[in-house]
Legacy VTK file of the C-alpha trace (Angstrom):
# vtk DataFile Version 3.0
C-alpha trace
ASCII
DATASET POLYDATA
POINTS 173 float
0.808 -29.666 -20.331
0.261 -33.538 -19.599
-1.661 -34.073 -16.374
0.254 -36.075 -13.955
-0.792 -39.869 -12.796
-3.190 -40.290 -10.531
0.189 -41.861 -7.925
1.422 -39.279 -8.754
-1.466 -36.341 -7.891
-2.037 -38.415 -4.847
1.378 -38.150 -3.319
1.319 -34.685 -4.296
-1.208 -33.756 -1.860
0.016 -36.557 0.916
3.186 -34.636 0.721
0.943 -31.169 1.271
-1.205 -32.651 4.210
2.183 -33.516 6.043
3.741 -30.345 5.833
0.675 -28.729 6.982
0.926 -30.572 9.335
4.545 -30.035 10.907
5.358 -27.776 14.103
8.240 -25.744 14.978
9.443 -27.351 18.119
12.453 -29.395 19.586
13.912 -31.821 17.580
14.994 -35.418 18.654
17.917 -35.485 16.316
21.175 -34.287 17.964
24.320 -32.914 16.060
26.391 -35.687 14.891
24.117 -38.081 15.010
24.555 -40.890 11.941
22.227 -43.402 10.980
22.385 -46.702 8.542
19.638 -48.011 7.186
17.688 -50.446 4.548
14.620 -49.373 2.459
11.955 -50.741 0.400
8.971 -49.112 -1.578
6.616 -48.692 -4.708
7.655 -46.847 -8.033
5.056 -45.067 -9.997
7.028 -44.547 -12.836
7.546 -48.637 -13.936
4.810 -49.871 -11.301
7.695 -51.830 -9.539
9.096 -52.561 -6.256
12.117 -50.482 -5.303
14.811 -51.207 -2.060
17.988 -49.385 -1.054
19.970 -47.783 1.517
20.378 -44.573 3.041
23.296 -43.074 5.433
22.085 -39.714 7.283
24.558 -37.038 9.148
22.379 -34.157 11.125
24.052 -31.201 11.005
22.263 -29.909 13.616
18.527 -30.159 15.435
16.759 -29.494 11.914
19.196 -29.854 9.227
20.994 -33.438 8.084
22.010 -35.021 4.820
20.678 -38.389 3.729
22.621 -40.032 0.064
21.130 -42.837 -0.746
21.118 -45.573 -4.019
18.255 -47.349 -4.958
17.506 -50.549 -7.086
13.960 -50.158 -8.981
13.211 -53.476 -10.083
12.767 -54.421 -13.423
8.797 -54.200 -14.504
7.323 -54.198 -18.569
11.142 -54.164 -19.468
12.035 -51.141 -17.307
14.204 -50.640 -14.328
16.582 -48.175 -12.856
19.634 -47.067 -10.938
18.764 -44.115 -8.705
21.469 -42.207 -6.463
20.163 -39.364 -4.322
21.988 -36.767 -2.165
18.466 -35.384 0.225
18.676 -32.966 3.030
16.172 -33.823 5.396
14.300 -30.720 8.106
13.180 -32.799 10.931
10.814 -31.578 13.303
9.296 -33.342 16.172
5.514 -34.162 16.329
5.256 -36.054 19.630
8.172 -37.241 22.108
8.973 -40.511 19.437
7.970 -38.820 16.149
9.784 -36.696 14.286
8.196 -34.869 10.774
10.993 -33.841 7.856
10.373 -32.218 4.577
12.911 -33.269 2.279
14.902 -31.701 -0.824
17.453 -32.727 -2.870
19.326 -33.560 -6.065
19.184 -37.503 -8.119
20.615 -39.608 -10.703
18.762 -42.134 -12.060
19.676 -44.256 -15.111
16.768 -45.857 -16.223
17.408 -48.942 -18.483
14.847 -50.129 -21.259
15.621 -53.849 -22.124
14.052 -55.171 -25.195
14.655 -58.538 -27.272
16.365 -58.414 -30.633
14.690 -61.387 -32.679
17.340 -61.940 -35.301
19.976 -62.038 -32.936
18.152 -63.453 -30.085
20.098 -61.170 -27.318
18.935 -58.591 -24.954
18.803 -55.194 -26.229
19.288 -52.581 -23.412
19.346 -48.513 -24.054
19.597 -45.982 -20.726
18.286 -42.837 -20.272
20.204 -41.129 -17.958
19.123 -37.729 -15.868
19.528 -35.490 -12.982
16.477 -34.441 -11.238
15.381 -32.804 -8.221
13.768 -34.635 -4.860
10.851 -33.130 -3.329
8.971 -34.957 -0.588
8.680 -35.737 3.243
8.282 -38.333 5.887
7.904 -39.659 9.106
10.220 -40.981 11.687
9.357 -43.311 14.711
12.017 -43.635 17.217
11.385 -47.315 17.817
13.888 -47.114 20.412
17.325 -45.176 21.139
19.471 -47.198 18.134
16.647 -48.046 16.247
14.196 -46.233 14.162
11.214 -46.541 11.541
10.954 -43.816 8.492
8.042 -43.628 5.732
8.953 -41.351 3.242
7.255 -40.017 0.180
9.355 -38.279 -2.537
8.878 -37.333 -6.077
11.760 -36.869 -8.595
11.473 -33.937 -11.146
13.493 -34.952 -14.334
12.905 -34.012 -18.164
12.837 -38.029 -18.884
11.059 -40.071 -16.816
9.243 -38.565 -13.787
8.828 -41.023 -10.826
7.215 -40.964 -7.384
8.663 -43.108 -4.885
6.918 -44.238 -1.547
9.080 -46.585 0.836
9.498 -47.502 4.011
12.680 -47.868 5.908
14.885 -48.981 9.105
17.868 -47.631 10.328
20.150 -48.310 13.325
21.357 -45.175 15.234
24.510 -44.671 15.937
LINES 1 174
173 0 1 2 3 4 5 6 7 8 9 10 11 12 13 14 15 16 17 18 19 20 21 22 23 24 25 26 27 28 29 30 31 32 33 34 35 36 37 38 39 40 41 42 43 44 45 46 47 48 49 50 51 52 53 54 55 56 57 58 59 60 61 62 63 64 65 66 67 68 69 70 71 72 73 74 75 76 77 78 79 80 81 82 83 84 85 86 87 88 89 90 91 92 93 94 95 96 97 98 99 100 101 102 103 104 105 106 107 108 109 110 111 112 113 114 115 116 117 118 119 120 121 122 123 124 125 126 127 128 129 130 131 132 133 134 135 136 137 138 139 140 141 142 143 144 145 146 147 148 149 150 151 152 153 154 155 156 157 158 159 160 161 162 163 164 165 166 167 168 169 170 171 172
């Protein structure tokens, strides 16, 4: 069995420390409450940047869906598409902090882009998978509209592993 990167093993237990650290109490979020937002963060997998966006729905107090697509930039001749469909379990920590645990399903298309000497073009192949999202993050309620997330997530696939670690905004609404 290959041993995972050392990103990798240290997300692993970040992820593990948070969720230890979560309690069962009120949650900020309120039924029907939506929120748009930007991200941007680091890629284990090609040691890139990454930025995207993310729409969330709660369902209820502890319960909402975030889809999201992300850009990881290109990085030794790698880079990917990466569409995500998470359900976040928010809890809250303090009055403007909220703690979620996070599952889900992705698609990322990673593309490998080499150079074709004879013909002097770019040569791209894909490797395209589904994976699963494990993970968790933080929210600060920066103030009624507008809020702060840092999220750690790590996407289980046959080809192509990754860790992700971003940090986002989001307007309320």
């Amino acid at each position: 069995m290959p041993r995972l990167p050392f990103v990798s093993r240290l997300l692993c237990l970040a992820v593990v420390l948070l969720m230890s650290v979560a309690v069962p109490a009120a949650a900020q979020i309120e039924k029907g409450e939506k929120t748009f937002g930007v991200h941007a963060g680091f890629v284990s997998r090609n040691t890139s940047g990454s930025a995207g966006l993310t729409f969330t729905y709660a369902f209820g107090n502890h319960l909402r869906i975030a889809p999201s697509a992300d850009v990881f930039f290109r990085h030794n001749d790698l880079d990917a598409l990466a569409v995500a469909i998470d359900m976040h379990f928010p809890f809250r920590v303090d009055s403007k902090v909220d703690f979620y645990p996070l599952a889900g399903l992705a698609y990322t298309s990673w593309g490998r882009h080499d150079f074709d000497n004879d013909s002097m073009k770019d040569v791209t192949s894909h490797t395209n998978g589904l994976g699963l999202n494990l993970g968790a993050g933080l929210e600060l309620r920066a103030s009624r509209a507008f809020r702060v997330r840092f999220e750690a997530r790590y996407t289980l696939m046959q080809h192509l592993p990754t860790a992700v670690v971003a940090v986002g905004f989001g307007y309320v609404f």
